[in-house]
N, C-alpha and C positions, 0 to 999 in steps of 0.2 A: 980332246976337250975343246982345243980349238973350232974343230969342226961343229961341234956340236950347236956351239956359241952362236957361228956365225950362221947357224942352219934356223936357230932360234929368233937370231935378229931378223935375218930373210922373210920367216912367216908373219913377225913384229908388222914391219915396214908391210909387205902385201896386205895385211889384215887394214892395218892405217889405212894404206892408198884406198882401199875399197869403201869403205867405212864413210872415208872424207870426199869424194864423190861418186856419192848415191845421188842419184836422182834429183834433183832441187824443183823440178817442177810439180814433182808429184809431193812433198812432203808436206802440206796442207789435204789434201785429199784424205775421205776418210777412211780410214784403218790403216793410214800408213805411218801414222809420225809411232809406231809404235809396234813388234811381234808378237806383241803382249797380248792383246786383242783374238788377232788368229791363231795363238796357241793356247787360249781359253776357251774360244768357239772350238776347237779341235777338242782339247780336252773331253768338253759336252757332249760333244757328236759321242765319241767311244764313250762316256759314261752312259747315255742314252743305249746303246747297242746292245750294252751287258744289260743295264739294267728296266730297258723299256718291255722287251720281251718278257718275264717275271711280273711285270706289272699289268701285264694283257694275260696271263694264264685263264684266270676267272672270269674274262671278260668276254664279250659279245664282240669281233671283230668289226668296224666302222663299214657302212656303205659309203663310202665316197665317192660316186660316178662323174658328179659333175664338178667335184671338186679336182677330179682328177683330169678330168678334159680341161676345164681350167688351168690347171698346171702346166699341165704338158704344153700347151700352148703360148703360154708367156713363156717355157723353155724354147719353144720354137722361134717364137719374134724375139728376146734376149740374143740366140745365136747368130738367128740372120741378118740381125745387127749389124753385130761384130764383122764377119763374114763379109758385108757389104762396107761397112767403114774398113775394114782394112785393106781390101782388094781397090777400091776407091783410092782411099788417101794415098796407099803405098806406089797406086803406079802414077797419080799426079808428084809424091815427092821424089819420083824417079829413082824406088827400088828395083834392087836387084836379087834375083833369086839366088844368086850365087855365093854373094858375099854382101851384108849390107853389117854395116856400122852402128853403133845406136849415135844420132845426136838429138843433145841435150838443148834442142831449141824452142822459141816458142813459135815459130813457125805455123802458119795455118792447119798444115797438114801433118805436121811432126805433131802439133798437139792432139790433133786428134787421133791420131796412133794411137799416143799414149794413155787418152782416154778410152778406145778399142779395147785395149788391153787392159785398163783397169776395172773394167763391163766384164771382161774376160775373166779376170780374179775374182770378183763378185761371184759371177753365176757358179763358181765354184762351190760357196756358199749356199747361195738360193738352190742349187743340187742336190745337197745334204737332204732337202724333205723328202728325196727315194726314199730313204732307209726310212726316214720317220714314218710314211705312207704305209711303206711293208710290215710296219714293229704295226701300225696301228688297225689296219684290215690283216694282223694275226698272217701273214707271204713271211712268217722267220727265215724258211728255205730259200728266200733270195739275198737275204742278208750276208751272203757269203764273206771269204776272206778277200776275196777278189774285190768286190763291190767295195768293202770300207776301207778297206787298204788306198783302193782309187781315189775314194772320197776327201779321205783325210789328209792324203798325200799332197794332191794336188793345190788344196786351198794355201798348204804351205812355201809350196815351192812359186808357185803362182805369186803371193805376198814377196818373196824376195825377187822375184821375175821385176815385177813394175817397181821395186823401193830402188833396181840399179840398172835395168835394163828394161825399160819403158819403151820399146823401138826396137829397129836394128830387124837382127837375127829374131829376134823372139817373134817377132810378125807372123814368120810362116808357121809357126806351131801352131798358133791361137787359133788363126782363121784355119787349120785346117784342120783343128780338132772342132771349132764351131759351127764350120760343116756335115764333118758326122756329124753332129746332136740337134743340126737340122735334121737331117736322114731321120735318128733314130726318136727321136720326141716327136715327130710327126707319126712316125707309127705307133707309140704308145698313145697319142693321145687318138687315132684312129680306134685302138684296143679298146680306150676306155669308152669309147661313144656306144659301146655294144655288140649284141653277138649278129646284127645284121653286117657289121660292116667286117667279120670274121675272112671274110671270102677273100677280101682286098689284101691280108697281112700274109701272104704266102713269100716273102719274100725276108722273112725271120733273121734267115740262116743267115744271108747276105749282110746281114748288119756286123756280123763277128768276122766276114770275111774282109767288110769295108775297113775294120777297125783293126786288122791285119796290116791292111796295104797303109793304114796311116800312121803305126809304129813303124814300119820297114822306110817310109817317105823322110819320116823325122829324121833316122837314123844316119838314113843317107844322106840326108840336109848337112846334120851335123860334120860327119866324115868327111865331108866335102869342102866346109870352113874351116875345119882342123888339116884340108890338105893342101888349098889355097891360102892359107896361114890369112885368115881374115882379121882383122882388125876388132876381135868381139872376144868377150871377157871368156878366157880356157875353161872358167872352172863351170861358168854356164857349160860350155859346149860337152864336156865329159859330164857334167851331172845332168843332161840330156840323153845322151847315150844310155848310159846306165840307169838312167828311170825308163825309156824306153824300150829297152830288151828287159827288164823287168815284168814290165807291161805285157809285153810280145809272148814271154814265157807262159804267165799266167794265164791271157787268154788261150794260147795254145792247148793250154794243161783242160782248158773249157771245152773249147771245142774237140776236143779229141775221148773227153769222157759223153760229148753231149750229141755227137753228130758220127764220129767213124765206128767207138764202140758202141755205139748204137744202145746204152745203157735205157732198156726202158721197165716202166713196173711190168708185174705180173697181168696179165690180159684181163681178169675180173677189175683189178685194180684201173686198169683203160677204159675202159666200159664205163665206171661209174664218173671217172675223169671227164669221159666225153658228154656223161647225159647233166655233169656238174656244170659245165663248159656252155651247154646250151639255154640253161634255166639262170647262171648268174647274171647279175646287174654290173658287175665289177668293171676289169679291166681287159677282159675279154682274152689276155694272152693266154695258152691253153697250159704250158707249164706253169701257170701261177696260180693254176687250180689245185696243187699239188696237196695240200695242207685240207683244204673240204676236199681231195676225193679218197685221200686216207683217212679222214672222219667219214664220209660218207663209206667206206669198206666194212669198217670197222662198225658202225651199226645195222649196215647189210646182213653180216657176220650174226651180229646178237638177234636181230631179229628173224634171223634164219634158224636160231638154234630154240627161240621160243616159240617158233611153229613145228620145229620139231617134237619140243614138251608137249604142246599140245597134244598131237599127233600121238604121242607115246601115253597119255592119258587115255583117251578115246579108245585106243587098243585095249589096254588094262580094263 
């Protein structure tokens, strides 16, 4: 019973310490005085997921070409931001890749970390309209588990990242997940411009290979703080690990039905995929044809079968 007590108090006082310095410089900023906010934005997101798709059934899927070029590129200048403010700021305030501390100053360049990083929890946010774009140009087949699981995951963990760790360790995650998304929103937003610029995006695969090497990078960041007993809050560095092999798994579980097993439709089914692929205005990625080219099979199909009526008339 003793034990128990004192194992009770222990998490008491740890929950206190953490609690009572959080972050002071960020607590005016918006969406921070509060989890309230990003666990009702979250809520939305999955309520949107189940029930936006059901509300598109009857409907005519949206052309948004330019709206998607658009996007994709305020995601590009959003990351490169980041990217550049943090590579910037962090070797003027004389980080180290090894082990770095969070401090809680106002510092010219510590604050703008901290501002890096809250760009960083935002675009989290401004992210969220993937899915909305997919549910609303009728792509449900990208909607996956993987996709919202990321989505929703992230805006959360990101909101307590900057309400106590505004700095520090967290630096190298940000910028070099906002890397990738230069990488990869540069080629969607290449996708969206059209089927001329098709030629250019051969390099697909490479994006899930990049997004490999920058779970494994995380990983080893963190195992590295935790080995060098860094001066950076544990429960960050373990629930870093474990969102990141998380990650790692899942995309694995991707690329392993998308690329070795070589999972592809039926050959009629390719066919009309590619002649889909060449005539849309969309987003030009060729798996995202997926949905109009088993619509388009499927009226292949019936209009094959009423030229056979035909044909079976005319005999008669």
């Amino acid at each position: 019973m003793e034990g128990v007590v004192e194992k009770l108090n222990d998490t008491y006082n740890f929950y206190l310490h953490t609690l009572t310095f959080s972050d002071p410089r960020v607590q005016d900023w918006p969406l921070m005085q509060s989890p309230l906010p990003t666990l009702v934005i979250v809520a939305l997101y999955l309520v949107m997921v189940k029930v936006g798709p059901k509300l598109m059934e009857n409907q005519k899927p949206f052309e948004m070409k330019n709206t998607m070029v658009l996007y994709n590129l305020c995601c590009v200048l959003l990351s490169a931001h980041i990217v550049k403010e943090g590579i910037y700021c962090g070797y003027k305030a004389g980080y180290s890749l090894s082990c770095q501390e969070v401090v809680f100053s106002n510092n010219e360049y510590e604050l703008r970390i901290a501002k890096a990083l809250w760009w960083f929890y935002f675009s989290k946010f401004f992210e969220m309209l993937d899915t909305t774009f997919f549910i609303l140009r009728k792509r449900n087949n990208q909607v996956t588990f993987l996709h919202v699981y990321h989505h929703a995951s992230m805006f959360i963990l990101w909101w307590i990242g900057i309400k106590w760790v505004a700095g520090g360790q967290s630096l190298f995650g940000a910028v070099l997940n906002s890397f990738i998304h230069v990488v990869m929103y540069s080629y969607y937003c290449l996708a969206a411009m059209g089927p001329q610029f098709h030629k250019y995006l051969w390099w697909k695969r490479y994006l899930t290979i990049l997004q490999f090497v920058q779970f494994c990078l995380g990983i080893v960041h963190a195992f590295n703080s935790l080995y060098v007993r860094c001066n950076f809050p544990l429960w960050m560095q373990y629930g870093l690990i474990a969102y990141a092999t998380s990650m790692f798994l899942l995309f694995a579980n991707f690329y392993l039905h998308a690329y070795i097993k070589g999972e592809r439709p039926p050959k009629a089914q390719r066919k009309v995929m590619r002649d889909f692929d060449r005539q849309k205005t969309g987003d030009g990625v060729p798996n995202g044809a997926l949905n109009g080219a088993e619509n388009g099979v499927q009226k292949a199909a019936s209009a094959g079968e009423g030229k056979e009526s035909i044909a079976q008339k005319k005999v008669k």
